[in-house]
C-alpha positions in Angstrom: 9.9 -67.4 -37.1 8.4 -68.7 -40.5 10.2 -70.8 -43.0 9.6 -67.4 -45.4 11.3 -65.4 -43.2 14.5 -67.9 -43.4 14.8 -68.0 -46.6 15.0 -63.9 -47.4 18.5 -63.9 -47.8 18.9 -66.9 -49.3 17.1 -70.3 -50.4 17.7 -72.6 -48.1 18.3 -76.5 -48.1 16.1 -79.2 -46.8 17.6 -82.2 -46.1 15.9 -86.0 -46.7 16.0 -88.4 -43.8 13.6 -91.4 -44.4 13.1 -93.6 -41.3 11.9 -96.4 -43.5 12.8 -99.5 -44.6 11.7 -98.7 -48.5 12.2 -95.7 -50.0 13.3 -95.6 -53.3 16.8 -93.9 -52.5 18.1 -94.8 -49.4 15.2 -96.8 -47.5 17.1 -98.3 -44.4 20.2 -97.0 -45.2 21.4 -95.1 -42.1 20.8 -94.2 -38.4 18.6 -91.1 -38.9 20.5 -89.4 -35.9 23.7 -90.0 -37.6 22.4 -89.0 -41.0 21.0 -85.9 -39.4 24.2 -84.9 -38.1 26.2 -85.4 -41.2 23.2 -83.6 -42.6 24.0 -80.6 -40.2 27.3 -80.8 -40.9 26.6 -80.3 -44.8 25.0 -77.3 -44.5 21.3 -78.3 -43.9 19.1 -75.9 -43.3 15.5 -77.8 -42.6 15.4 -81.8 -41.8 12.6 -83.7 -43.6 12.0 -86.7 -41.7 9.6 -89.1 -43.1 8.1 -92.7 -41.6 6.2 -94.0 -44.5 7.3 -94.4 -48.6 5.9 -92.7 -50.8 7.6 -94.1 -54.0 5.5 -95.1 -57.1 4.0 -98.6 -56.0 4.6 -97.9 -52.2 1.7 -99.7 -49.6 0.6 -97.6 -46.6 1.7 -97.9 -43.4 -0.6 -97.4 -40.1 0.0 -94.0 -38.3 0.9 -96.6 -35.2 3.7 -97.7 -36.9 4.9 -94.4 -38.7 4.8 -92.4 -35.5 6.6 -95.4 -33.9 9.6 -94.7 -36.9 9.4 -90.7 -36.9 8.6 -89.6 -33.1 12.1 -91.1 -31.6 14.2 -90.1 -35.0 12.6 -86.5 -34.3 13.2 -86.4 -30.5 16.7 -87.5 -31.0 17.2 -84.9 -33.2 15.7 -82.0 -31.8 17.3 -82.9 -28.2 20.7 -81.7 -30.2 19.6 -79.1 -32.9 17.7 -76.0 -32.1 17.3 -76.5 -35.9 13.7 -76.5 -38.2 12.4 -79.9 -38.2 9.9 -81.4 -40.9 7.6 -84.0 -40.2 6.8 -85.7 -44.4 3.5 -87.2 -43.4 -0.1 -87.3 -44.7 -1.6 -88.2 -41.8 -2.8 -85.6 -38.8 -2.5 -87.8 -36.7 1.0 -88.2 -36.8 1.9 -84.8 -37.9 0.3 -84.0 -34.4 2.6 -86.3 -32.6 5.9 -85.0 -34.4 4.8 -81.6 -33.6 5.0 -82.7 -29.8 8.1 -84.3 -30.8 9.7 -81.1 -32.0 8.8 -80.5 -35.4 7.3 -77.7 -36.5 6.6 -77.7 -40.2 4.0 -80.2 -41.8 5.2 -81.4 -45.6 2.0 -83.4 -46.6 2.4 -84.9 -50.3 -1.6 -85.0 -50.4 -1.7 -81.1 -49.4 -4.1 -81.6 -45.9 -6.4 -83.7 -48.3 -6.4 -86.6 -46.6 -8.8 -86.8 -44.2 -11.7 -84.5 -43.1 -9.5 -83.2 -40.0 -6.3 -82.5 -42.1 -7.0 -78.5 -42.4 -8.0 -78.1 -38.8 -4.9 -79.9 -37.0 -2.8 -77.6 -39.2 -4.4 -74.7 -38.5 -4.5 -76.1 -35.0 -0.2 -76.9 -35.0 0.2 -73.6 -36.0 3.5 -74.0 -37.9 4.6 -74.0 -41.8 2.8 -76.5 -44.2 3.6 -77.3 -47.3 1.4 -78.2 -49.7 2.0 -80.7 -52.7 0.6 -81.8 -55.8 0.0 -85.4 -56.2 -2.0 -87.3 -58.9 -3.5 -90.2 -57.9 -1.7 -92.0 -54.4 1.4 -93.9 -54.7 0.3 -96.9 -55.1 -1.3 -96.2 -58.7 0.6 -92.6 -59.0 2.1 -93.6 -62.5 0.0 -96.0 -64.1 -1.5 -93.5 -66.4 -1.1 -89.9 -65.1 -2.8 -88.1 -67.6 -3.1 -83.7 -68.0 -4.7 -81.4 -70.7 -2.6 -78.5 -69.8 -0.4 -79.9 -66.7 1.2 -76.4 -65.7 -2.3 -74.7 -65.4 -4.1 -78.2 -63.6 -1.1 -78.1 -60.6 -1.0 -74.6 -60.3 -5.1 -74.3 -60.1 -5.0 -77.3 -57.7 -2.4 -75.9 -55.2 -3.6 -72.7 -54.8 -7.5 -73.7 -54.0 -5.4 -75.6 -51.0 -4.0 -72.9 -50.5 -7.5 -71.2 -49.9 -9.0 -74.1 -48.0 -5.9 -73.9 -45.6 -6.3 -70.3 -45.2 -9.9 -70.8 -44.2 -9.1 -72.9 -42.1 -6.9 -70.6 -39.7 -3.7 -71.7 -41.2 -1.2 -68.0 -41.9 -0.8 -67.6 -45.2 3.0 -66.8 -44.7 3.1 -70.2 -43.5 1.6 -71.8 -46.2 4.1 -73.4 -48.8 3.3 -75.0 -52.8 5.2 -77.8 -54.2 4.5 -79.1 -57.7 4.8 -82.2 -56.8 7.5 -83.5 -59.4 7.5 -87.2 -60.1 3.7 -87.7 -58.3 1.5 -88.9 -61.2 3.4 -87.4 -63.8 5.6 -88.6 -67.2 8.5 -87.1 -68.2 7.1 -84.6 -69.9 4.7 -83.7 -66.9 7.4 -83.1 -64.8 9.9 -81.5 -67.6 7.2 -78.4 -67.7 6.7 -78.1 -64.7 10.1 -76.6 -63.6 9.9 -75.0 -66.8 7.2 -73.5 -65.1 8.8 -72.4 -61.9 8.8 -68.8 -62.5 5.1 -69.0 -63.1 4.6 -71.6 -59.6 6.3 -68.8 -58.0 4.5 -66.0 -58.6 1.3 -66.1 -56.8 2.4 -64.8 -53.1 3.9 -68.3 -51.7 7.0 -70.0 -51.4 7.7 -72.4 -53.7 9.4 -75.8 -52.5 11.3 -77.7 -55.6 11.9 -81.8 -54.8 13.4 -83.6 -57.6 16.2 -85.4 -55.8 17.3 -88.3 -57.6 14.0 -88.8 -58.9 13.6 -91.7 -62.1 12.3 -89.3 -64.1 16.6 -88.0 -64.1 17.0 -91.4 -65.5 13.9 -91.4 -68.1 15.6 -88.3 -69.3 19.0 -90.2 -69.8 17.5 -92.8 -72.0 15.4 -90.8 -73.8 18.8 -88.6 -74.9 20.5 -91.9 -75.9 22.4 -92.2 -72.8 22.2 -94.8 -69.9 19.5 -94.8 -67.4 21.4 -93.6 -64.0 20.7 -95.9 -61.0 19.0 -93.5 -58.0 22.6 -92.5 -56.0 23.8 -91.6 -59.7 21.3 -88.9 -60.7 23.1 -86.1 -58.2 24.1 -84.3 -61.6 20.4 -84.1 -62.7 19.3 -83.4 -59.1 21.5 -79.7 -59.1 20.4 -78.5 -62.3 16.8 -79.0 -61.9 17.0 -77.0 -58.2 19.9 -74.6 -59.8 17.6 -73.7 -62.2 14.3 -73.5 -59.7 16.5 -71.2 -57.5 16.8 -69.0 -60.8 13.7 -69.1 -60.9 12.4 -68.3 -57.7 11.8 -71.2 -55.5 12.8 -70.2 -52.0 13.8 -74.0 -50.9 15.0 -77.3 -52.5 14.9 -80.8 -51.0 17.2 -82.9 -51.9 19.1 -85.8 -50.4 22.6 -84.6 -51.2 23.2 -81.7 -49.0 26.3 -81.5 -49.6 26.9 -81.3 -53.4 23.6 -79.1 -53.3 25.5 -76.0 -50.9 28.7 -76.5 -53.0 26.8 -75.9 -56.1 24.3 -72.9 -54.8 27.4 -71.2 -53.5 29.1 -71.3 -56.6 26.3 -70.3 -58.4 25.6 -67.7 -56.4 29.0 -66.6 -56.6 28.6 -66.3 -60.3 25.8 -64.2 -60.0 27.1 -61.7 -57.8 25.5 -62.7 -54.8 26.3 -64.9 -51.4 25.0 -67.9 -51.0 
């Protein structure tokens, strides 16, 4: 069953687990079985677990040492839930050992990009990738992210990975697009881009929104007079960016905060008519 076939009825909600000692939001937080349960319990429907950072300024990790963070986090998991697992990697290499671990969808920020072999093992894996838009690589990500027409440069971008995955042997119903929001772009950059949504959305693949918590929540704050919002304080900002994607037509939301995020889609969806 694909990821598109899940979400017919309704969007569904992928769940953040980051089996790392620095990510921006929660980086060695938790036990990731124990935040995957609580996860579950929320109202997940799709676990992203991810091994390496990849906040603004973050170094690389080997795939040695990310498959040593993800593999056991993923076995544990999918030893108790006959759930969808993620693996958030760039690297084959370690997408092909979560894969064995029991994942079965690929969430690569550099949309198979990164290396010459990227498009074949996914093709190879055979499950759901998604693809994202990322200017730059962390490290240097938001020196100096610069667009003529953003909207048009992302969309353009994602959809001739689209074409190179679907060369590759990778099923287009499998294949999904993710903006990237908060990955080499300003405020602005990312503001029109879900103002875009609609338009992201359009073009035959699901569309994955992942704003959670993101500084650009807070940038927004400050530059409407108010107080920038530490990370675990931007859940407000976080729902109405992916209650207005959903509007919109994306078909999935990540987001660290299951459980605020299915409160608020069912009441939105209750407003609309429709169950959630």
């Amino acid at each position: 069953m694909t990821l598109l076939s899940r979400a017919i009825n309704a969007p569904l909600i992928m769940g953040i687990i980051n089996v790392t000692p620095d990510s921006f939001s929660d980086g060695g937080a938790y036990d990731p079985l124990e935040q995957a349960r609580r996860l579950i319990n929320e109202g997940a429907d799709v676990l992203d677990i991810g091994g390496e950072s990849t906040r603004p300024g973050a170094e690389p990790v080997s795939a040695e040492a990310e498959i040593a963070r993800v593999v056991p986090a993923i076995s544990a998991i999918a030893a108790e839930w006959p759930g969808v697992i993620s693996i958030d990697t760039l690297k084959p290499y370690v997408a092909r050992a979560a894969f064995q671990a029991g994942a079965t969808v690929w969430n690569d920020v550099t949309a198979l990009s990164h290396t010459p072999e990227s498009l074949d093992v996914a093709a190879d894996l055979g499950g759901d990738i998604i693809l994202m838009h990322m200017q730059g690589e962390p490290r240097t990500m938001q020196s100096a992210p610069h667009y003529d027409d953003v909207v048009a440069e992302v969309e353009t971008w994602l959809l001739q990975r689209a074409e190179a995955a679907i060369r590759a042997g990778v099923a287009p119903d499998r294949i999904w697009l993710d903006p990237g929001i908060g990955f080499g772009k300003t405020l602005d950059h990312n503001l029109a881009l879900i103002r875009a949504t609609d338009r992201l959305a359009s073009h035959g693949f699901p569309l994955l929104m992942a704003a959670s918590r993101k500084r650009f929540i807070a940038a927004l704050e400050e530059r409407e007079g108010g107080v920038a919002s530490a990370a675990q304080d931007r859940i407000g900002g976080t729902l109405a960016v992916h209650l207005h994607a959903i509007a919109n037509g994306a078909k999935m939301v990540r987001v660290h905060d299951v459980l605020a995020m299915r409160q608020a889609m069912r009441v939105w969806s209750a407003l609309q008519g429709h169950s959630c």
